[in-house]
C-alpha positions in Angstrom: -5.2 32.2 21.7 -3.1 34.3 19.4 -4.7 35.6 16.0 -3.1 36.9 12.6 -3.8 40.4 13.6 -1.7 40.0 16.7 1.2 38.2 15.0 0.8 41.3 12.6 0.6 43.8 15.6 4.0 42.2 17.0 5.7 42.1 13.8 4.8 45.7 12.8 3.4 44.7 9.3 -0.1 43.9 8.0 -2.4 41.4 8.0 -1.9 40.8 4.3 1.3 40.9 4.8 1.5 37.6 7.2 -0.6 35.8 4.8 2.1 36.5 2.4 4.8 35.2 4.7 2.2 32.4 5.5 1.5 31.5 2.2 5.0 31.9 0.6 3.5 35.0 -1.4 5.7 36.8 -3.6 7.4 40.4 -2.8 7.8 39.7 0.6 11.1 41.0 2.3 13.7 39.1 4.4 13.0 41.6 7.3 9.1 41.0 7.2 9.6 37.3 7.1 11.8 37.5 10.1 9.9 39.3 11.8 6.5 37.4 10.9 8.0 34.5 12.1 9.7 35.6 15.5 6.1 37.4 16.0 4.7 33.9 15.5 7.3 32.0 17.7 7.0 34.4 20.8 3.1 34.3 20.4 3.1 30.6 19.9 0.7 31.4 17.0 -0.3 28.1 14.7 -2.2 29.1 11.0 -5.2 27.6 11.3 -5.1 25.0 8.3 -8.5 25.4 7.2 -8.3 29.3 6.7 -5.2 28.8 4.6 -6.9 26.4 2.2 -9.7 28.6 1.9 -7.0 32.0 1.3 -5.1 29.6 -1.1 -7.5 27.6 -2.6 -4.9 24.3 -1.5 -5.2 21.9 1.1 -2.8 21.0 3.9 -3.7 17.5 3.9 -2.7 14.6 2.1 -5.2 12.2 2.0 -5.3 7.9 1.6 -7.4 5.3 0.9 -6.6 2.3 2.2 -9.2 -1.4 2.8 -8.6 -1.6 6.4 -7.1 -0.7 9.7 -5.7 -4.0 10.9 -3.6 -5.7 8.0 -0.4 -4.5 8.6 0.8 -4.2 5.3 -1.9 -1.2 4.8 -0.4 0.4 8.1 3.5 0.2 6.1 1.1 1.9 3.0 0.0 4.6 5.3 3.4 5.5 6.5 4.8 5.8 3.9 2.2 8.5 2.9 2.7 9.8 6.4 6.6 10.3 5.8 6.2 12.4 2.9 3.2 14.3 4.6 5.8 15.6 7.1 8.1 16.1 5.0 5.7 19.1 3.4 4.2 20.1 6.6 1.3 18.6 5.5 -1.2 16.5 7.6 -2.6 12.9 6.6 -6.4 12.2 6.3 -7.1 8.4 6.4 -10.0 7.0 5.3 -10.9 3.3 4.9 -12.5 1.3 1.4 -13.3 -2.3 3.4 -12.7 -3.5 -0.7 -16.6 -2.3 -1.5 -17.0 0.2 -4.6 -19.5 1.8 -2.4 -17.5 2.2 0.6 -14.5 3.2 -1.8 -16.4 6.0 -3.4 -17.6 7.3 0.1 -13.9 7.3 1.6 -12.7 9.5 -1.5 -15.7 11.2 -1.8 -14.6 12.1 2.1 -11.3 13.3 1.4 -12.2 15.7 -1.5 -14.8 17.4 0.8 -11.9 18.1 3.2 -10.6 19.9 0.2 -8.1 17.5 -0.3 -6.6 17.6 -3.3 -3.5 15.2 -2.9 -4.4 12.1 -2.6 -3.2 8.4 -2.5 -5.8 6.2 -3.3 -5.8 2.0 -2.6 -8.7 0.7 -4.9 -9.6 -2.7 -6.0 -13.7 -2.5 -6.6 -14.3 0.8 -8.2 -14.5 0.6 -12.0 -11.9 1.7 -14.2 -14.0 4.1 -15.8 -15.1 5.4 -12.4 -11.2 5.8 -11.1 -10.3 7.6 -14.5 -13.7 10.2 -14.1 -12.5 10.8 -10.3 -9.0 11.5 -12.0 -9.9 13.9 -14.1 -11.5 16.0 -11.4 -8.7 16.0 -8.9 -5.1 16.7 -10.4 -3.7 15.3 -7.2 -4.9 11.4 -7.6 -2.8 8.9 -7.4 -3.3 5.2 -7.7 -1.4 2.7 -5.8 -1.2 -1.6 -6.2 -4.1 -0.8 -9.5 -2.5 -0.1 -13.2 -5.0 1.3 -15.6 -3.9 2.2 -19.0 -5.7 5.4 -19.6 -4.0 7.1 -16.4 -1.0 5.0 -16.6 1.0 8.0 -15.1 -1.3 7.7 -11.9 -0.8 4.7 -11.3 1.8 2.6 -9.1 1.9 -1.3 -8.7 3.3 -4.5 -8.4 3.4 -7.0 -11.0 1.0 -9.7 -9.4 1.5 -12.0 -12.0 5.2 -11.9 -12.3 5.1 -12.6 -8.4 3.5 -15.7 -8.7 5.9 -16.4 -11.4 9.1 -16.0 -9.1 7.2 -18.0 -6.2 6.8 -21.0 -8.4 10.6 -20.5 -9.8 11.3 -20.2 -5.9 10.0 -23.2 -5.0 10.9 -25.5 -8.1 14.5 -24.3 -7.7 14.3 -26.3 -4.0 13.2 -29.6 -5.8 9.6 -29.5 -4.8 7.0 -31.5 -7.1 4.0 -31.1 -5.2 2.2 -28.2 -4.4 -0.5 -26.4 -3.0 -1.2 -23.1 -2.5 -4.2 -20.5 -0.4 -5.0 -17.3 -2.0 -7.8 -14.8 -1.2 -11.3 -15.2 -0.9 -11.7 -11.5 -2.2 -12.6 -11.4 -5.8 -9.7 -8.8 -6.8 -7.1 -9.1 -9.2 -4.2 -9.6 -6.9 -4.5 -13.1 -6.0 -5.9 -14.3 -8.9 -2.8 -13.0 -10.7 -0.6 -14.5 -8.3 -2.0 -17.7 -8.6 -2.1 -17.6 -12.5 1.3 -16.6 -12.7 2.3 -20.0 -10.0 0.6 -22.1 -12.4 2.0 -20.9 -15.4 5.7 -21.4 -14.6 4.5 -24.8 -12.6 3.1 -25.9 -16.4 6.1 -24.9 -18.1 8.1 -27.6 -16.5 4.9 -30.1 -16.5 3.6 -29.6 -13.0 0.3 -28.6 -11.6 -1.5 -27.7 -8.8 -4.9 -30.3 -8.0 -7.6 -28.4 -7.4 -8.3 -29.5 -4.4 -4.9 -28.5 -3.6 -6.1 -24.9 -3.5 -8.2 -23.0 -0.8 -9.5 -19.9 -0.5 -10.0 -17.5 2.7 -9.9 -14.1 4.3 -6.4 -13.0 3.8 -5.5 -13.0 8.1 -4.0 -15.1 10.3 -7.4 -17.5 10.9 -8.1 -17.6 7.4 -4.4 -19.7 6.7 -5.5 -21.8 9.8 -8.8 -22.7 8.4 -7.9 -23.0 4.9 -5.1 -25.4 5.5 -6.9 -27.6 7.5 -9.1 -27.7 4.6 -5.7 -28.9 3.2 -5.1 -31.5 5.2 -8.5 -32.8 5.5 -8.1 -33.5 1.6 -5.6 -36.4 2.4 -3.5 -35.6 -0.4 0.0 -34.5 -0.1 2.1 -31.4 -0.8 5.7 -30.5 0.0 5.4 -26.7 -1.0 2.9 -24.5 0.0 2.3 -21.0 -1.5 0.4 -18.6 0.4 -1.4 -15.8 -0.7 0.1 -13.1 2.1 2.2 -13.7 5.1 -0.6 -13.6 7.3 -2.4 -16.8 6.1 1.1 -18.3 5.6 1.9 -17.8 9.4 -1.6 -19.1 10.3 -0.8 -22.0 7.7 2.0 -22.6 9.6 1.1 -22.9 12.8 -1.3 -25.6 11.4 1.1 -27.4 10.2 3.1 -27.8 13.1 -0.1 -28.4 15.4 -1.0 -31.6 12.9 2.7 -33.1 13.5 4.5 -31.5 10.3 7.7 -29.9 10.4 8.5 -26.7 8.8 10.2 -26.6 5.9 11.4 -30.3 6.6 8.2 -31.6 5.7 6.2 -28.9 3.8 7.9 -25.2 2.3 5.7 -22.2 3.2 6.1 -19.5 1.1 4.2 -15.9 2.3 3.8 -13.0 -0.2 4.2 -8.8 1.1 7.0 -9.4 3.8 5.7 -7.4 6.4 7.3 -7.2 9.8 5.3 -10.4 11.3 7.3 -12.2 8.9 10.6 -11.5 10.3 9.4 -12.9 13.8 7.7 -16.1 12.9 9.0 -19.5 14.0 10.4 -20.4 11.6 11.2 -17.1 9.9 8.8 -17.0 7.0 10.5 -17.2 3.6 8.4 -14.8 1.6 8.1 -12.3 -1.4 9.2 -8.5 -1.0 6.2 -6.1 -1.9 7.8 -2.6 -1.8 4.7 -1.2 -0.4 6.1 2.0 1.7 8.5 2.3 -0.9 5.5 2.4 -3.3 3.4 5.0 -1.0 6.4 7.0 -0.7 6.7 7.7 -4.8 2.9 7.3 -5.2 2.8 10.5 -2.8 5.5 12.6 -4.4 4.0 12.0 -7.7 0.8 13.1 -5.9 2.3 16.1 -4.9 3.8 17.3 -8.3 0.7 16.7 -10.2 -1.1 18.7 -7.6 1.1 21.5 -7.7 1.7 21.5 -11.6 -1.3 19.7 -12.8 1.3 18.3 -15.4 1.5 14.5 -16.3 4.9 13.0 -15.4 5.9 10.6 -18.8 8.0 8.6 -17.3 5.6 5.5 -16.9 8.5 2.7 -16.1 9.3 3.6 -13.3 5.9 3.2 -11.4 5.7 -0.7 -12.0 7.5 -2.9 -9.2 8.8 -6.4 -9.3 8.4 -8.1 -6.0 11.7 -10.3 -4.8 12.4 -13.1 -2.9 13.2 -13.0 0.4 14.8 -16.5 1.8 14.5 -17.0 5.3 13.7 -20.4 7.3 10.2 -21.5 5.8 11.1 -22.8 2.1 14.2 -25.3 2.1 15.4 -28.1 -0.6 13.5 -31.2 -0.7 15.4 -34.2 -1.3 14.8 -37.5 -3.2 
């Protein structure tokens, strides 16, 4: 395997002198780079990342922290981090939270070890004051789907609320009076908000959700199953149903249709994130649009320029997202 000092042998330069070419040192000459680099190609020579970080004091990773491996949504998170990553020649470092502080702290804890100093981190049980002290020590965090105030210029995220909002304007705009609606069993702010924001535009026109019109489960295909048979077995009816992600809305679906009702003839499902599963689902899941690789793409440039300037960006409007309705077959106008 070919070393430095070869490539430097080849080229007819120093060692140091690579390292500069390597490292995009200053005072380096067109001919030495040329030559560094066709003493590299006819080698097949490859900088050994880790030596680089220690010579530059930098990583060549970007890292992320995302819950899990399986919800596709998080895999649209991670590739968007990915696309930027090689864009910069950089390499991604994944490491998983499973929505535990602990676990959380561990999997950045992790990433910083590995010298990582660009980061994109997915958080929804580590304390504020614990995300702001981790900030503080690496110029290179960024937060994505969490806003907190004192790092506001870390931070990139959806407006939960204003999502449930748009659901229930979604759905009331189709004539629907009754409604139910399945969040998350996980005790984080996003589907509380979404549900708050539902109910709030439901009151303003003097409608409600019974509570036990609303169920709770893990946010995955099985949890919409069980949750609205739970539903069902309430005997009360609905004609809209709002779903926390499009996941338990394509399991609540499938329930529907096994128990003899007809979507959106008889009931309206409405998912939330719009991943890919959406577009496939029979019927095509109506749903709302969560920008998320569109997210992990500015959440890693942002990343990037703090690392690299350790300078806060003041442009803090930008970073908050508005998810949007996306109409498809699920949700339709309810007569009478």
């Amino acid at each position: 395997m070919a070393t430095i000092k070869d490539v430097a042998r080849i080229a007819g330069v120093s060692v140091a002198s690579v390292s500069r070419v390597l490292n995009n040192g200053p005072k380096v000459s067109k001919k030495t780079i040329e030559n560094v680099l066709k003493a590299m190609k006819d080698l097949n020579y490859t900088p050994n990342a880790n030596a680089r970080a220690l010579v530059t004091q930098r990583s060549t990773t970007i890292g992320v922290v995302i819950p899990d491996l399986v919800d596709p949504f998080f895999a649209s998170l991670a590739n968007g981090v990915e696309q930027v990553a090689r864009q910069n020649n950089m390499q991604l470092l994944l490491s998983t939270g499973l929505v535990s502080a602990e676990s959380e702290m561990q999997a950045i804890n992790l990433l910083i070890e590995r010298r990582c100093d660009v980061m994109v981190v997915h958080s929804k049980k580590l304390s504020d004051e614990a995300l702001i002290a981790l900030a503080k020590k690496t110029s290179g965090l960024v937060l994505i789907d969490r806003y907190i105030e004192e790092i506001a210029e870390r931070c990139v995220w959806l407006d939960n609320l204003e999502g449930g909002k748009i659901a229930a304007r979604h759905l009331l705009s189709l004539n629907h009076k009754s409604f139910a609606c399945i969040s998350s069993k996980h005790q984080i702010d996003d589907p509380l908000l979404r549900l708050q924001g539902f109910q709030h535009e439901l009151k303003l026109v003097g409608a409600d959700i019974a509570p036990d019109l609303i169920e709770y489960g893990p946010p995955t295909l099985q949890g919409g199953e069980i949750a609205t048979q739970k539903l069902l077995a309430s005997g009360k009816s609905f004609s809209a149903l709002f779903v926390y992600n499009d996941a338990m809305a394509i399991g609540a679906i499938s329930t529907l249709e096994d128990n003899g009702f007809k979507v959106p003839s008889d009931i309206s499902v409405l998912g939330f994130d719009d991943v890919l599963l959406s577009r496939y689902s029979r019927p095509k899941l109506s749903t709302l649009n969560y920008p998320i690789e569109k997210m992990a793409i500015q959440a890693t440039n942002i990343a990037l320029e703090l690392s690299t300037k350790n300078t806060v960006i003041d442009d803090r409007k930008n970073y908050k997202h508005i998810p949007r309705i996306i109409k498809r077959e699920s949700t339709s106008f309810k007569s009478g």
